[in-house]
N, C-alpha and C positions, 0 to 999 in steps of 0.2 A: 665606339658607337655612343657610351655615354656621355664624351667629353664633347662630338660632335652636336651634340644635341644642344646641350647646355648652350655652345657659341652661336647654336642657329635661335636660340631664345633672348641674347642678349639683350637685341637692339630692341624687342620687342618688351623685355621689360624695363628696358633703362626706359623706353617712352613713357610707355605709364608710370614710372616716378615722376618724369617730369610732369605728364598731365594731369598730376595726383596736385602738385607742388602750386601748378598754376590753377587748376579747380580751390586750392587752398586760400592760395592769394588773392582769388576774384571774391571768391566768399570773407574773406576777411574785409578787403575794401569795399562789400556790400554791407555790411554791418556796421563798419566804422562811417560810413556815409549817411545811409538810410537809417539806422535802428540808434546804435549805441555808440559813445567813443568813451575811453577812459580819459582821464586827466588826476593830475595829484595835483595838492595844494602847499605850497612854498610860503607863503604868510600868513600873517595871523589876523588879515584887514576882516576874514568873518568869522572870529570867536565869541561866542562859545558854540557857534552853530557847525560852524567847520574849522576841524585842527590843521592846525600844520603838522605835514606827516599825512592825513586820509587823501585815499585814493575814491576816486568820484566812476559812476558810468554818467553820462550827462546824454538825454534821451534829444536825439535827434529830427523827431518826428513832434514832438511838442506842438511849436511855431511852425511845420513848414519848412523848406529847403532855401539855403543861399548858395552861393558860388562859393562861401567859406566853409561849407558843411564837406567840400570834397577836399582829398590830399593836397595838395598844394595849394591849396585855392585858386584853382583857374579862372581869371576872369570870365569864364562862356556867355553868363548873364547877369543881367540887374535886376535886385528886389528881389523876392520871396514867389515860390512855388508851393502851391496847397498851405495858403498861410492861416496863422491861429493866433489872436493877439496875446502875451504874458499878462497874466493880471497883476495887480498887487501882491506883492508877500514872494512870489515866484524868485526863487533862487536861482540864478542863470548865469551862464557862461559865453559871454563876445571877446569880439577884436575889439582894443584898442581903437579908437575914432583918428587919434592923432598917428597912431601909428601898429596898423592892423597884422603886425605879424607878433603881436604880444595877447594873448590870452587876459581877461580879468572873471570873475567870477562877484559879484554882488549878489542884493537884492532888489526889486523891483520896487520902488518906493511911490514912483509917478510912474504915471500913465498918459498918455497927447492928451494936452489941453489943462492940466492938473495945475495949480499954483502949491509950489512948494518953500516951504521956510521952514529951518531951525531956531526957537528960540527958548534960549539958555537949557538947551540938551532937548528939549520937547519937539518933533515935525511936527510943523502945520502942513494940513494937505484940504487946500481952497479954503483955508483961513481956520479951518477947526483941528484943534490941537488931537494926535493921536492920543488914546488911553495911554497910560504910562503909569505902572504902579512897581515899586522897589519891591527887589522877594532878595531871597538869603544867596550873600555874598556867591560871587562864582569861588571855586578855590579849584587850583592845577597850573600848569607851567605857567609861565610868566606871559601875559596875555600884551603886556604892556612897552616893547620891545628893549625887554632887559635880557642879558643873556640865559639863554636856555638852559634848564636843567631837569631833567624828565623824573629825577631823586627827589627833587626840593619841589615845594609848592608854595604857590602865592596867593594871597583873596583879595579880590577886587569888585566892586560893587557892583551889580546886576540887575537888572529892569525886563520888565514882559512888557514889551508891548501889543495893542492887539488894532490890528489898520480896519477901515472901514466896512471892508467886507469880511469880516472874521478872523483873518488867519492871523495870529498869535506865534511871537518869539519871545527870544532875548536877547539883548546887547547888554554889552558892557560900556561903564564909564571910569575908563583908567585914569582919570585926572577932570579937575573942571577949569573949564577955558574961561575968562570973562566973555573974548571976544569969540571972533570967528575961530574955528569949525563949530563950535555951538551957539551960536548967534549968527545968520545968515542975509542976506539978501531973499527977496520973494525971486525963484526960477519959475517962470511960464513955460512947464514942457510944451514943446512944440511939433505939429503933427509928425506921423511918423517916427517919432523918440521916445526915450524913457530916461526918467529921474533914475536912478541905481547910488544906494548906499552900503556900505560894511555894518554889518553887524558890530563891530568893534570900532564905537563909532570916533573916537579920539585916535585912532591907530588903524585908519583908511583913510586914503586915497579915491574920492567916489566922485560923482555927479558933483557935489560941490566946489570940487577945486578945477580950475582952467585945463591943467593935463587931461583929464579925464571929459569932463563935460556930458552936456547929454546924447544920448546911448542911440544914432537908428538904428531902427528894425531891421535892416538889410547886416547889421552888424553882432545880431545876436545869434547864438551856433546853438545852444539847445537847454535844457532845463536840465540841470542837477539833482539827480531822482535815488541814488545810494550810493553808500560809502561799502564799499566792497573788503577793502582793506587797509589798513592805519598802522603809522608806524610812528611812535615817542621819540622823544629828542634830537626831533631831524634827523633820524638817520636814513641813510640811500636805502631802499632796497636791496640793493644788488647784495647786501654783507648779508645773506642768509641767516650766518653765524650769531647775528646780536638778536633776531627772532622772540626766541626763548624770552628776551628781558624788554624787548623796544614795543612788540605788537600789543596793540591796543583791541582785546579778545573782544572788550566789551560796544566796540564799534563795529564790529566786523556783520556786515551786511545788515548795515543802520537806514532806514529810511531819510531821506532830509527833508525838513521843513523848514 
């Protein structure tokens, strides 16, 4: 009687794991859509703001919905749903322009309409130089794209700067260029775009160089809002094992600015 019982329940709860499973997965792809997605960072184009090794939630709702905010990116539509412009200073996370199945993560340097120029490490933003005052050397891994070591540390020179409407970082300056990437042409963002630079600004790939260019709006996925977890000397996740020595304690659920 009792073994009959059990077989007459089976199918009844093999269902509910599966509608457990699928109620799980809808809810995960409601979040990953609508609210929050994670991402980690693989280079060093924004240090000392963001290491290589942190792991990011990048808030989805910021800006507004693209057709890039869903899993695959389905084309369904064009432009922005409930949209919100990025101000300056704004940390963000798009597609690639030239090639949108690649993630980048900058800063929002212009905004439509903005004339932008470097000269000799200084933005101009509409001709007036950003504030830029030198504070005390960065020092930790090598920011400069020399090989890693999470043991050894490096110092390299460091700057606040603070953009028009207040909000205040650091970049670094791993070397001084005479020419170009710190001496630039004047960029006229153009409606609909954004200027987007690195933080590590000799050792980014940004708005200034052709691969990259300026950023549209339909191209941006969400604003970079905490580092949830960090891991030193590049190591995967996946090695549990090196924890103990690689987690970066002191990042763990960092606000980003």
């Amino acid at each position: 009687m009792k073994v009959r019982d059990v077989k007459e329940h089976s199918p009844s709860r093999m269902s509910d794991s599966v509608r457990s499973i699928v109620y799980a997965l809808v809810i995960a792809v409601i979040i990953r859509s609508l609210l929050f997605q994670p991402f980690n960072i693989p280079s060093g184009s924004m240090e000392p703001t963001l290491l290589i090794g942190d792991y990011l939630f990048v808030s989805k709702f910021s800006y507004g919905y693209t057709h890039y905010s869903f899993p695959l990116s389905p084309p369904v539509f064009s432009g922005r749903i409930f949209p919100s412009q990025p101000n300056r200073g704004d940390i963000v996370v798009f597609r690639l322009p030239r090639d949108d199945s690649i993630d980048y993560v900058k800063r929002v340097i212009g905004v439509p309409g903005d004339r932008i120029q470097v000269k000799n490490g200084t933005v101009h933003i509409n001709d007036t130089p950003v504030v830029r005052q030198q504070i005390a050397d960065f020092i930790g891994e090598d920011p400069c794209g020399g090989r890693r070591d999470f043991n050894s540390e490096v110092r390299v020179r460091q700057w606040q700067e603070t953009l028009p409407n207040g909000v205040s970082y650091h970049t670094l300056q791993c070397t001084t260029f005479e020419g170009f990437p710190d001496t630039t042409k004047v960029y006229k963002v153009p409606p609909g775009n954004y200027f987007m630079m690195g933080d590590n600004r000799e050792n980014s790939e940004d708005s200034r160089f052709p691969d990259v260019g300026f950023v549209p709006f339909e191209n941006v996925i969400g604003r970079a809002q905490i580092i949830f977890f960090s891991l030193a000397g590049g190591d995967p996740a996946w090695q549990i094992w090196r924890w103990p020595w690689s987690v970066r304690l002191n990042r763990l659920f960092k606000i980003v600015r």
